[in-house]
GUKE-217661 format. One line per field, with one value per residue (C-alpha): x, y, z negated. Coordinates in nm, 4 decimals, decimal comma, always signed. Example, Ala and Ser with C-alpha at 12.3 -4.5 7.8 and 13.67 -1.06 7.14 Angstrom:
2
px	c(+1,2300 / +1,3670) .
py	c(-0,4500 / -0,1060) .
pz	c(-0,7800 / -0,7140) .
***
This chain:
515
px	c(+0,4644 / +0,5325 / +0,7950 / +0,9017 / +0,8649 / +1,1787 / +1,3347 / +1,6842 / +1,7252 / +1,7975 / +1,9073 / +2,2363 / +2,3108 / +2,2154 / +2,5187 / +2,3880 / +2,2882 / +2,5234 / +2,5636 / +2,3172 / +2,0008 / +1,7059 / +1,4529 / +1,0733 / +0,8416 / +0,5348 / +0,7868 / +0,5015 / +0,2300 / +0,1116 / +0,2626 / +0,6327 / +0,5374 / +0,3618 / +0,5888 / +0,8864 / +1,0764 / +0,9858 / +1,0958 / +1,4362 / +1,4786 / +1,4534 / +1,6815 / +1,9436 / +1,9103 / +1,9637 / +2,2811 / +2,1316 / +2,1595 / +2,5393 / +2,6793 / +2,7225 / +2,3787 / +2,1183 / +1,7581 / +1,6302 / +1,1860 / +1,0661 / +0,7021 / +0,5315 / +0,5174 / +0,7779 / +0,9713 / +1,3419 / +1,4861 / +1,4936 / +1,1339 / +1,0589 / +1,2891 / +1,1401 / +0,7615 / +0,8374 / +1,0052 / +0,6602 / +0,4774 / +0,6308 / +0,6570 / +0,2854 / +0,2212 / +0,4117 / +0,2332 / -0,1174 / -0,0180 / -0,2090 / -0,1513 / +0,1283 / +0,3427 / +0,3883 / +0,4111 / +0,7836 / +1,0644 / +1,2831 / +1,6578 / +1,7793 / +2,0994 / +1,9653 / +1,7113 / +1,9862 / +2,1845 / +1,9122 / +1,7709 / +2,1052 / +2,1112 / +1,8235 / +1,7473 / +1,4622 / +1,3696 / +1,0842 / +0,8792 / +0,5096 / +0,5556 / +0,4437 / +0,6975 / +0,9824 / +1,1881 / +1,1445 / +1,3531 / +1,5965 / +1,6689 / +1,6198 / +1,9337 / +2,1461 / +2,0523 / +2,1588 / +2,4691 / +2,5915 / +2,5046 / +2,6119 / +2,9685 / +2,9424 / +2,8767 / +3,0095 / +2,7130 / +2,8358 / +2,5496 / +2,3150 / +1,9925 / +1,6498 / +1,3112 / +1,0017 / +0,6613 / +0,4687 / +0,1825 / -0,1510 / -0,1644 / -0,2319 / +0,1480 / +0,3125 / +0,3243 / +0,4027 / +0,6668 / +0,8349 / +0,8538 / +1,0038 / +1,2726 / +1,3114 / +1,3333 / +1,5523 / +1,7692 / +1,7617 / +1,6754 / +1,9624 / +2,1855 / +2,5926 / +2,7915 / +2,7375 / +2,5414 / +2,2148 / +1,8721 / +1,5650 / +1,1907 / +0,9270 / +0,5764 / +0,3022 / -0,0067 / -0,2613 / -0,1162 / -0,4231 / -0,7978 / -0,8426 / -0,7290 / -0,7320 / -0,5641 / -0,2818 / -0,1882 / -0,1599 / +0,0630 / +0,3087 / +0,3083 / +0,4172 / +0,6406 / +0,8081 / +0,9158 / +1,1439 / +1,2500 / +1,3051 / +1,1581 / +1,4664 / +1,4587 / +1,0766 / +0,9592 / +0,5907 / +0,5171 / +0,2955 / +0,3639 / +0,1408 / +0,4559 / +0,6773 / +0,4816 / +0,7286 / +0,4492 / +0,3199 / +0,7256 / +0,7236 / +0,3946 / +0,7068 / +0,8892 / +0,6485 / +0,5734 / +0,8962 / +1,1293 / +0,8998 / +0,8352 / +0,5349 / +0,2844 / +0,4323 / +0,3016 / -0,0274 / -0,0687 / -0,2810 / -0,5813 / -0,5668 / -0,5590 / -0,7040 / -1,0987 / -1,1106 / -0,8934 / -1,0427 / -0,8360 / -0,9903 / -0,8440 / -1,1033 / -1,0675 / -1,2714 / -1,1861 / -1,4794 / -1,3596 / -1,3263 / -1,1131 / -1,0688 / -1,3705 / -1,2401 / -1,0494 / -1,2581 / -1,5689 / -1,4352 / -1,2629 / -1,4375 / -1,3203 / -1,2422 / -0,9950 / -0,8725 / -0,7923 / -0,8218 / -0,5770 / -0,3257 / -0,2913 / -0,5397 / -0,3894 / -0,0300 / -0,1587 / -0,3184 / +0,0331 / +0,2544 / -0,0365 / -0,0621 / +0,2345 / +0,4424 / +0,8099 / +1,0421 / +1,3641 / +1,5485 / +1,4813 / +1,6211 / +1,3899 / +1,3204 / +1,2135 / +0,9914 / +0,8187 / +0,7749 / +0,5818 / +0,3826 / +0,2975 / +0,1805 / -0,0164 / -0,1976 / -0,2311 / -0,3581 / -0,6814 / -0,9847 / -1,1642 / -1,4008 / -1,8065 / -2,0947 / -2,2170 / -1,9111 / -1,8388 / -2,0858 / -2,0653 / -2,1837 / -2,2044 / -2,2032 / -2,4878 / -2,4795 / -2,3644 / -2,1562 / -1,7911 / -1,6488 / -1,9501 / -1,9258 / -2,1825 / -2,1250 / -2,2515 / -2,3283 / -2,1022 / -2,3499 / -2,3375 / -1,9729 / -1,8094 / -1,7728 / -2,0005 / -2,2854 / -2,6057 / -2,7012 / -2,3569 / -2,2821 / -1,9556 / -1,8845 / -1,7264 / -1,7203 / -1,6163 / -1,6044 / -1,5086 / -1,4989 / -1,1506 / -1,1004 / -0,7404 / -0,7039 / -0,4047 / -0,2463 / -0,2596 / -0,5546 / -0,7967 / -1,1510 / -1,0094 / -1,2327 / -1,0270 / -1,2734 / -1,1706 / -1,2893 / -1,2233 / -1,4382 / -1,4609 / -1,6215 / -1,6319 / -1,6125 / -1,2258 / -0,8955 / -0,7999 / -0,5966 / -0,5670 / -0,5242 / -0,6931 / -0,6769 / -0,9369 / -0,8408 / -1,0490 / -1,2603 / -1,1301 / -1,3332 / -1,5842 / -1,6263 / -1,4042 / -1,5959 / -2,0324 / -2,0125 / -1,9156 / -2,0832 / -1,8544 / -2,1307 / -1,8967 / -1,5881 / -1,4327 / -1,2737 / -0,8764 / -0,7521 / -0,4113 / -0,4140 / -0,1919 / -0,2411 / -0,1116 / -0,2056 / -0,2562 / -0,1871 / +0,0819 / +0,1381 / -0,0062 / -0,2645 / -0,3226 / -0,6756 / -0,7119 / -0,9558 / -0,8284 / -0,9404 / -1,1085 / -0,9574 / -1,2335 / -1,3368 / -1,4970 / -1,4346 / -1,5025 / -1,3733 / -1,2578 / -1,1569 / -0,8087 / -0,5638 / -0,2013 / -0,0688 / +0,2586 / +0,3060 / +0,5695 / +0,6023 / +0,6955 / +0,9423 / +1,1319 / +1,2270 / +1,1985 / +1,2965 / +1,1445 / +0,9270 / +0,6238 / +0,5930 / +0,8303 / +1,1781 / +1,2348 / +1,0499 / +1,2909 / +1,5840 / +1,5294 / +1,4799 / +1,8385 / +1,9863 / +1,8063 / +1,6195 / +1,3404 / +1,1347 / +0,8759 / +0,7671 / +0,5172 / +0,5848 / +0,4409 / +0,2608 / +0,1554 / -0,0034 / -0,1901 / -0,3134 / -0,4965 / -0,6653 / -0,7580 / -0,9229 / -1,1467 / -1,2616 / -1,5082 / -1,6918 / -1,5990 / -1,8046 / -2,0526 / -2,0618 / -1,9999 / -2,2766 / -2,5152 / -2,7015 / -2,6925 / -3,0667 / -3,0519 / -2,7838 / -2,6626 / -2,6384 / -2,4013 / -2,4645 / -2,1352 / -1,9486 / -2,1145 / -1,9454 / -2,0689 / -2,3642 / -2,5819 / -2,5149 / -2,0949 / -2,2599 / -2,4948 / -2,2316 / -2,0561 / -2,3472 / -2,3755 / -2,0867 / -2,1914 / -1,8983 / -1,9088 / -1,6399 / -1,5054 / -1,5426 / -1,3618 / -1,0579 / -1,1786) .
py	c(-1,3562 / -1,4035 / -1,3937 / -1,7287 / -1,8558 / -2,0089 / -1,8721 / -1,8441 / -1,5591 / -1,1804 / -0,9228 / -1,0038 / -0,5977 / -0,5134 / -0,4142 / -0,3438 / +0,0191 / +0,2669 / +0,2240 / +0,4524 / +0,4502 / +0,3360 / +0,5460 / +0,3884 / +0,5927 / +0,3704 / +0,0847 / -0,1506 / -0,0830 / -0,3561 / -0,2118 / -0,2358 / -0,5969 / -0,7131 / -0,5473 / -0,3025 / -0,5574 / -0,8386 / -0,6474 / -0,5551 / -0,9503 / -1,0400 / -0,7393 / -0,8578 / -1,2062 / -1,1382 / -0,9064 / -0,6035 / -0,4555 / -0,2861 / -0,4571 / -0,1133 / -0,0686 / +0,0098 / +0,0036 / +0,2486 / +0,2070 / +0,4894 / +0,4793 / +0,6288 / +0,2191 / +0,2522 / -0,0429 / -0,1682 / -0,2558 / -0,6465 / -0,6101 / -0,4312 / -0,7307 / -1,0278 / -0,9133 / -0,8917 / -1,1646 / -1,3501 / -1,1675 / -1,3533 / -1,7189 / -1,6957 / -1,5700 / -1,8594 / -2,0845 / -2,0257 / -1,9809 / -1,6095 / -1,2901 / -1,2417 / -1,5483 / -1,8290 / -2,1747 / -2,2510 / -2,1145 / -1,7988 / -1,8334 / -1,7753 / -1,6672 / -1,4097 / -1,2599 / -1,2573 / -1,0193 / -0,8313 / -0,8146 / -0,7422 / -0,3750 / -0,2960 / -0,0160 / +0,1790 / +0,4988 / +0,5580 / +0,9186 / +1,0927 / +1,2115 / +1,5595 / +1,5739 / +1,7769 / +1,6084 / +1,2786 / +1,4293 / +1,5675 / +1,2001 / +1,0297 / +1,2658 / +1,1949 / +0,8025 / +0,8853 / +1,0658 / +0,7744 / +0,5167 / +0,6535 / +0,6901 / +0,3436 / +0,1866 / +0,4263 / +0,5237 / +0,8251 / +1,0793 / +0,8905 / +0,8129 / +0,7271 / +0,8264 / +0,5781 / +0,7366 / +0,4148 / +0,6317 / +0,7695 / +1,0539 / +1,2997 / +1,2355 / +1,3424 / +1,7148 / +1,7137 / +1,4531 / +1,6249 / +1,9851 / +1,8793 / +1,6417 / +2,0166 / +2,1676 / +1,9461 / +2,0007 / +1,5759 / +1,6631 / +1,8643 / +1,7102 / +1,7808 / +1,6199 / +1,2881 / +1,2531 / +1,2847 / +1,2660 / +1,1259 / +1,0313 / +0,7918 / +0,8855 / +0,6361 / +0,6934 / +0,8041 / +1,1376 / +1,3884 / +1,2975 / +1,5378 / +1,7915 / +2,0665 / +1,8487 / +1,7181 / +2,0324 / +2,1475 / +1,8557 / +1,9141 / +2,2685 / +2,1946 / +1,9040 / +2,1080 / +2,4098 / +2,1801 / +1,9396 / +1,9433 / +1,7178 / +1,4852 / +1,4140 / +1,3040 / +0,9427 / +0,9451 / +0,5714 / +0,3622 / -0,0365 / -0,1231 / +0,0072 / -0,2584 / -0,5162 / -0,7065 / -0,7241 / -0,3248 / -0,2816 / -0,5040 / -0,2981 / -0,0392 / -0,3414 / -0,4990 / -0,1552 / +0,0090 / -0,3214 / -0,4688 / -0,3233 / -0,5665 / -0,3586 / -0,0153 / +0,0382 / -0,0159 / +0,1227 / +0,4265 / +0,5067 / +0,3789 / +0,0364 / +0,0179 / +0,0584 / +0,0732 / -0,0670 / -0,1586 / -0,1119 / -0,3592 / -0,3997 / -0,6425 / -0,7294 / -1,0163 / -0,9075 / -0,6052 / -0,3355 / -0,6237 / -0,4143 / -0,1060 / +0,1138 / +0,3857 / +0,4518 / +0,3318 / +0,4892 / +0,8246 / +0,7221 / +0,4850 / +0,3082 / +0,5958 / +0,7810 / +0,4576 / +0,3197 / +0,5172 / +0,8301 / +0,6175 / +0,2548 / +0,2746 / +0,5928 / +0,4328 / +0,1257 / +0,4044 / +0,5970 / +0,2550 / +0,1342 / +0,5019 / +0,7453 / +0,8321 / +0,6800 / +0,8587 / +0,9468 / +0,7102 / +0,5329 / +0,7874 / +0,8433 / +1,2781 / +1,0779 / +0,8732 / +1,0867 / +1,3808 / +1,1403 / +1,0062 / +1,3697 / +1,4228 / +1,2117 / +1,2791 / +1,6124 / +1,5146 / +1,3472 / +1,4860 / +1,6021 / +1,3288 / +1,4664 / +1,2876 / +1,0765 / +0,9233 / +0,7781 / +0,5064 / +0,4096 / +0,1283 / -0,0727 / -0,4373 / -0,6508 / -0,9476 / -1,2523 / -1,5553 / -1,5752 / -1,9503 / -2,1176 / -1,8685 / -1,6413 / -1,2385 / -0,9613 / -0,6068 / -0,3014 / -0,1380 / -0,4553 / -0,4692 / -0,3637 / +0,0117 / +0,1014 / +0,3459 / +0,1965 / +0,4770 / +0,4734 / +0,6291 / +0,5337 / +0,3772 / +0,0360 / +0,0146 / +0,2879 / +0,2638 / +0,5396 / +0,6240 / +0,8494 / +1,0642 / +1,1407 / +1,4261 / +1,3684 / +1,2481 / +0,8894 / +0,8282 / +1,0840 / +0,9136 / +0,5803 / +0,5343 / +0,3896 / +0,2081 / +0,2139 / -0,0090 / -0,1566 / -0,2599 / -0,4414 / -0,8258 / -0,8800 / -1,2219 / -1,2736 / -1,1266 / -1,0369 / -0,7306 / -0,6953 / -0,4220 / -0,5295 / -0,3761 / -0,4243 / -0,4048 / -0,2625 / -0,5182 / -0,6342 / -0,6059 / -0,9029 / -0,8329 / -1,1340 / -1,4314 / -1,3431 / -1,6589 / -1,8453 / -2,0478 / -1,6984 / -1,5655 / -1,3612 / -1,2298 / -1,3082 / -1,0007 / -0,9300 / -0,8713 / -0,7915 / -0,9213 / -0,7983 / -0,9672 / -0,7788 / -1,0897 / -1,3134 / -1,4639 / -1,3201 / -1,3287 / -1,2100 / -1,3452 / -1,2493 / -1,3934 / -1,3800 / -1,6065 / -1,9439 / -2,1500 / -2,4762 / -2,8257 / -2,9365 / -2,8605 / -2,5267 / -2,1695 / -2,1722 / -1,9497 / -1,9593 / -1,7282 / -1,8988 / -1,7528 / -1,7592 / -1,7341 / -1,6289 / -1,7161 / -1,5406 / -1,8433 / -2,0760 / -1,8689 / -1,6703 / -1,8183 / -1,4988 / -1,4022 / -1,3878 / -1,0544 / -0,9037 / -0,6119 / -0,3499 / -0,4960 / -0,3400 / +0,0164 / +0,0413 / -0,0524 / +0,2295 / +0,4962 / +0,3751 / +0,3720 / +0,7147 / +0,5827 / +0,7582 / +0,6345 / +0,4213 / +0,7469 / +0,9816 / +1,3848 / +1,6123 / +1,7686 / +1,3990 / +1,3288 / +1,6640 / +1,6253 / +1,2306 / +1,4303 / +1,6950 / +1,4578 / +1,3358 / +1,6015 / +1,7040 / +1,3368 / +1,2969 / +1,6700 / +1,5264 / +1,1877 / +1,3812 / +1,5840 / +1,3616 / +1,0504 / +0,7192 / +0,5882 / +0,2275 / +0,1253 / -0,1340 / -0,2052 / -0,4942 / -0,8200 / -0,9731 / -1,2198 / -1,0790 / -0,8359 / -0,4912 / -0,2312 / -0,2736 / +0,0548 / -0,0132 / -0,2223 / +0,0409 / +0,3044 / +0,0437 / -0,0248 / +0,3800 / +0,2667 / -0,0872 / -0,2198 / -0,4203 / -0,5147 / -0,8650 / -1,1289 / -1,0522 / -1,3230 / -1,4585) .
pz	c(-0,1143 / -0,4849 / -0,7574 / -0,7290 / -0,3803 / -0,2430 / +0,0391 / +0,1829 / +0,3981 / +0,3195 / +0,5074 / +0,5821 / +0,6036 / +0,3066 / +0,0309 / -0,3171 / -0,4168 / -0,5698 / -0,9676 / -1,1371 / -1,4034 / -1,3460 / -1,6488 / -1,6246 / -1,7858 / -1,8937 / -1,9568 / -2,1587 / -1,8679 / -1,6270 / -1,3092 / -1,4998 / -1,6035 / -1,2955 / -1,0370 / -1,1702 / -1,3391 / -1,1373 / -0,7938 / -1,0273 / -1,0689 / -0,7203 / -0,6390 / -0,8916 / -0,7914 / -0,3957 / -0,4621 / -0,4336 / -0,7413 / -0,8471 / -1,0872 / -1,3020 / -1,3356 / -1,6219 / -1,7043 / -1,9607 / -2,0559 / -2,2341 / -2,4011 / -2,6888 / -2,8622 / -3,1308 / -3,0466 / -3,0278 / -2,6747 / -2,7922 / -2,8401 / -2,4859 / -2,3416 / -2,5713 / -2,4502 / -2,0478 / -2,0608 / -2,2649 / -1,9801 / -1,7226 / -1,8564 / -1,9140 / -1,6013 / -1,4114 / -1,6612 / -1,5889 / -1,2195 / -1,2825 / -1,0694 / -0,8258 / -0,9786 / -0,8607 / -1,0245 / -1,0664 / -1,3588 / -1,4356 / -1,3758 / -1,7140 / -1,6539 / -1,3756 / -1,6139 / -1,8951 / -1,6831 / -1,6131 / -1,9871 / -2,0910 / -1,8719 / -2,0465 / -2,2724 / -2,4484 / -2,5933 / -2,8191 / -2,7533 / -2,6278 / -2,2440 / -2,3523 / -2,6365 / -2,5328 / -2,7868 / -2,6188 / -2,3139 / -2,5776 / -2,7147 / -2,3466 / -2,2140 / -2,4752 / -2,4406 / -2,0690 / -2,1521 / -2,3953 / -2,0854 / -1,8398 / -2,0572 / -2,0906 / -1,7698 / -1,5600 / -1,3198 / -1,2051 / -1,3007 / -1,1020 / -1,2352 / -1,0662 / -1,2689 / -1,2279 / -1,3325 / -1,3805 / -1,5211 / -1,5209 / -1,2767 / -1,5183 / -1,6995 / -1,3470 / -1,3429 / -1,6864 / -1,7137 / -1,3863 / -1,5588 / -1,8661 / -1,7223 / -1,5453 / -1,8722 / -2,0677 / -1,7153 / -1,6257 / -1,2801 / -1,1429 / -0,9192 / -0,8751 / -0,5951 / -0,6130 / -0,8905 / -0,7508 / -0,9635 / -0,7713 / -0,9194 / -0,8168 / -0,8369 / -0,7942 / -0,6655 / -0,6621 / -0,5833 / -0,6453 / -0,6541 / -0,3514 / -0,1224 / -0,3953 / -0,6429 / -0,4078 / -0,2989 / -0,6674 / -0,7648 / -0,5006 / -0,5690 / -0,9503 / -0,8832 / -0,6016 / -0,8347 / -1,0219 / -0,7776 / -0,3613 / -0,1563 / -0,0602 / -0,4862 / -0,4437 / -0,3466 / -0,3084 / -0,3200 / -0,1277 / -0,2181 / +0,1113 / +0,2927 / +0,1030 / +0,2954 / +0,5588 / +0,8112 / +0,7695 / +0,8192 / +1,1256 / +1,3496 / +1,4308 / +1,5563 / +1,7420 / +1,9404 / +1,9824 / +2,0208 / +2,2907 / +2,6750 / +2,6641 / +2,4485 / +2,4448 / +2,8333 / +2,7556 / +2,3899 / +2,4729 / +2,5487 / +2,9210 / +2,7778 / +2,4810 / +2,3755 / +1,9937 / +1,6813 / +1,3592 / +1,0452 / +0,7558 / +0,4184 / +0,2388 / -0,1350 / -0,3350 / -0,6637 / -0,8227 / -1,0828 / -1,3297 / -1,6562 / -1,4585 / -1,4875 / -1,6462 / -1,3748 / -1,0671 / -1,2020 / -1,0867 / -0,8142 / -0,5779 / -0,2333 / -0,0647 / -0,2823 / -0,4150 / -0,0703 / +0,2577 / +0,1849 / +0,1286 / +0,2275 / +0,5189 / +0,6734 / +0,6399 / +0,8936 / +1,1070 / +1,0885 / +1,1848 / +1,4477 / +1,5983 / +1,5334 / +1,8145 / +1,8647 / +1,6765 / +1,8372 / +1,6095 / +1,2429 / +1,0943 / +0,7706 / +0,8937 / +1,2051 / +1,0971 / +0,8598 / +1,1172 / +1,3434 / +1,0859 / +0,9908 / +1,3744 / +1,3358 / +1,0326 / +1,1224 / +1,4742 / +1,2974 / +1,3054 / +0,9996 / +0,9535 / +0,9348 / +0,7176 / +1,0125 / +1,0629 / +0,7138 / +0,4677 / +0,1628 / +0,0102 / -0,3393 / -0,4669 / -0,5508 / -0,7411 / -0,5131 / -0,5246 / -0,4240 / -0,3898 / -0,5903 / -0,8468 / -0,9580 / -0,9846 / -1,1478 / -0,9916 / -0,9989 / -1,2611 / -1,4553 / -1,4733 / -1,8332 / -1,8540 / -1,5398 / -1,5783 / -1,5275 / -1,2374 / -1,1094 / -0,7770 / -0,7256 / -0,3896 / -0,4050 / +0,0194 / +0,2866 / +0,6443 / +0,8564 / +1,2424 / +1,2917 / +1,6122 / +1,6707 / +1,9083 / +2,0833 / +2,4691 / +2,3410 / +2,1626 / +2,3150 / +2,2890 / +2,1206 / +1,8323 / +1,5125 / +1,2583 / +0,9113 / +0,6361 / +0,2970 / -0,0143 / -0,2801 / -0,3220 / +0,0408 / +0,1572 / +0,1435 / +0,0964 / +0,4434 / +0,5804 / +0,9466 / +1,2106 / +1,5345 / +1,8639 / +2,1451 / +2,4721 / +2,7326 / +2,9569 / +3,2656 / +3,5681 / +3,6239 / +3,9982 / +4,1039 / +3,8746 / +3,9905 / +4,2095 / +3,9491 / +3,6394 / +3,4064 / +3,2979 / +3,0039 / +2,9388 / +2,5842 / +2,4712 / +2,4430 / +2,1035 / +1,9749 / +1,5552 / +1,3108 / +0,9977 / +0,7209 / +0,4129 / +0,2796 / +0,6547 / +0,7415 / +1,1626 / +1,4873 / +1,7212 / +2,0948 / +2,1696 / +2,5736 / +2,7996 / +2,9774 / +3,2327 / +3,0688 / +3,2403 / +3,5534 / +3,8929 / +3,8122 / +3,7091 / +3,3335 / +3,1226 / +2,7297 / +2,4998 / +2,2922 / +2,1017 / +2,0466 / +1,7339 / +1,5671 / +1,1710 / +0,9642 / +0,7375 / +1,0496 / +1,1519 / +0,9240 / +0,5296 / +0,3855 / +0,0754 / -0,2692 / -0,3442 / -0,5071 / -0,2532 / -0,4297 / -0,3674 / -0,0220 / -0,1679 / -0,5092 / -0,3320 / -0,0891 / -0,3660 / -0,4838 / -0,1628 / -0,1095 / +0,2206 / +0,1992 / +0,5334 / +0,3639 / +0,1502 / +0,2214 / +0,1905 / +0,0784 / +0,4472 / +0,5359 / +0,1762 / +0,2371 / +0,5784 / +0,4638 / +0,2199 / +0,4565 / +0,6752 / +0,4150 / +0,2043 / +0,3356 / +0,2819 / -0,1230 / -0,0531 / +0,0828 / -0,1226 / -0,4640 / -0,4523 / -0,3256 / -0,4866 / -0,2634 / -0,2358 / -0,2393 / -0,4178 / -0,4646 / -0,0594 / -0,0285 / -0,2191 / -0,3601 / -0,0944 / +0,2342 / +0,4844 / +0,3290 / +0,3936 / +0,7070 / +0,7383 / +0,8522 / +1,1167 / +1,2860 / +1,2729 / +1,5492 / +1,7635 / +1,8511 / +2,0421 / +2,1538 / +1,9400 / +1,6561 / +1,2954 / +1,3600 / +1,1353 / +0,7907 / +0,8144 / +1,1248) .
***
């Protein structure tokens, strides 16, 4: 979906949050431009937002808050104009982004400063006295990760964080949340002395996603698939979250990162979490989350010979001609970062005893595709030898997450004539020919949650531990170790050769990316 798509239909539940302040702290960054303050737009324009509401940037630019507003809203008229990033062709409503530019404040100051959170609660004081937004105030860190600690212990200090009644105080923290196991715990450990977890919203915008919201609907609103989603039924699933785009601008951060941190802690375990977490006794958010951490904790820590890595080549993508990781800007020339990583999971429970789950995402593969598949387990082939059957086509249950949004059951068909053949079809449901849904950039659903003070789609603090748990010991492994061979994966194809074998152990084999 994008910014400026055109479509009708909203929850027709939904009431707009409670008045309060919003306070972003990276307010010039690209995740406010791209996503914040588009996400606000949408909100405002669907109702959702009170109308005593107000939006406070703070960032070390000096800058007035006609100057913050002037330059988003340049950010966004471009970005419809050259038809670039998340936007779609098509214009602004004026008088919708007027109201929205008109709630808008900003407050000049260094995160580490502890004057800037002298001025900032003043500045929150004097709006809040204003508007009349009872106390409330939600705090975005649209940051690095190393400004999160820090920013959390002196909004403790300057005493922003402390709630009374009503007036409640709750902060957004983006990920990624740690670079490890060691690291995560340590974060939670600092940001829990000055806040409790009900005031935390750990955020994960894969969770915004309509059709990641929809796998709890599909299994627990359906007495087709929940009978047979176990291990009775089902022979593997394969998790794939396949990007085009290589590190491009971003090597300072990738470079010490890689595909697995970057990806499979967080977005990849939150499809495992929807696709295998028990059913919660209600959707209740302390429901939710305890069965996701189940889960989680239920995985098995992953060993070396269930994990590869792997690295773009040069290649082509659509007729056009790319450079290697180690060529891109920024890059060391002997890099070992991994810009692939598949993974075979073992999750030691009732359910999934045995059930391999296949895990993979990189970077230049041969198209944008995220899907969640599920195998079924053969059916017996007894009844078809005197026939011209010499196969069975496989049963598959599709969730596509984007950028095709829908499900597909593929199943086998008798072909029209006098004879037994056998074909494997598919049926097919689209989102887009079904639902007109509304207008968002993936954070809408996620930011209006924090205000409402849902906190379902957010991760806590035991479940962000436990993904790291499970794959420690490979960033270990992979850390200390050079990769011989790389680069492995030549830009456009599928990934390493290696992903492949690591299937055929088990005679099974990663389906066509987007197929």
């Amino acid at each position: 979906m994008s910014l400026y798509e055109t479509h009708d239909v909203a929850d027709p539940s939904a009431t707009p949050a409670p008045s309060c302040a919003l306070v972003i702290f990276g307010a010039r960054g690209d995740l406010t431009k791209r996503l914040v303050v588009p996400a606000l737009y949408n909100l405002l324009k669907l109702g959702l937002l009170p109308d005593r509401f107000a939006v406070v940037g703070v960032d070390h630019n000096e800058q007035t808050a006609e100057d913050w507003r002037h330059g988003l809203h340049d950010f966004v008229e471009a970005a419809v104009k050259q038809k670039a990033g998340e936007f779609h062709p098509g214009a602004l409503d004026e008088t919708v982004w007027n109201q929205l530019a008109g709630r808008m404040s900003y407050v000049t100051g260094d995160f580490l400063d502890a004057e800037t959170y002298k001025r900032l609660g003043k500045h929150l004081a004097d709006t809040d006295a204003t508007h009349n937004l009872g106390g409330r105030v939600l705090f975005y860190l649209a940051v690095a990760e190393r400004f999160f600690g820090a920013i959390v212990d002196r909004l403790g200090a300057a005493g922003l964080v402390k709630e009374q009644g009503e007036a409640w105080r709750r902060v957004i923290i983006e990920k990624p949340f740690g670079h490890d196991y060691t690291s995560a715990v340590a974060l939670n450990t600092q940001v829990l002395k000055t806040l409790r977890e009900h005031q935390i919203y750990r955020i994960d915008h894969f969770l915004g996603k309509e059709t990641v919201q929809n796998i709890m609907a599909l299994r627990f609103a359906n007495g087709l698939f929940e009978p047979i989603w176990n291990r009775d039924r089902i022979d593997h699933v394969q998790i794939t979250v396949a990007e085009t785009v290589g590190v491009e601008t971003r090597a300072r951060f990738y470079e010490p990162t890689g595909a697995l941190r970057d990806m499979v802690p967080n977005h990849l375990f939150q499809l495992l979490a929807m696709t295998a977490m028990e059913p919660p006794i209600s959707f209740d958010a302390n429901a939710v989350r305890d069965k996701r951490g189940e889960l989680f904790a239920a995985v098995r820590t992953l060993s070396q010979r269930d994990a590869v890595r792997g690295q773009y080549g040069a290649g082509r993508i659509d007729d056009r001609e790319l450079p290697a990781y180690r060529d891109e800007p920024g890059v060391a020339r002997d890099s070992n970062t991994e810009t692939f990583a598949a993974l075979r999971l073992t999750i030691d429970n009732w359910r999934w005893a045995g059930v391999p789950f296949y895990l993979r995402t990189g970077k230049r593969l041969t198209r944008r595709y995220t899907e969640i598949a599920i195998r079924f387990k053969d059916a017996p082939y007894a009844l078809f030898r005197e026939t011209p059957v010499d196969r069975i086509g496989d049963n598959w249950l599709i969730l596509q997450i984007q950028p095709d949004e829908g499900i597909r059951l593929r199943f086998n068909a008798k072909v029209p004539g006098p004879h037994m053949v056998l074909e494997n079809v598919s049926m097919n449901f689209n989102y887009g020919d079904w639902f007109r849904q509304t207008p968002a950039v993936g954070y809408e659903t996620l930011i209006y949650d924090c205000l409402t003070g849902d906190a379902t789609l957010f991760q806590r603090a035991d479940q962000v531990e436990a993904a790291w748990r499970v794959v420690q010991p490979v960033i270990d492994a992979w850390t200390g170790t050079k990769k011989p061979g790389f680069p492995d994966y030549a830009a456009g194809s599928a990934g390493p050769d290696e992903a492949d074998a690591m299937l055929r152990r088990e005679g099974h084999a990663w389906r066509k990316i987007g197929r």
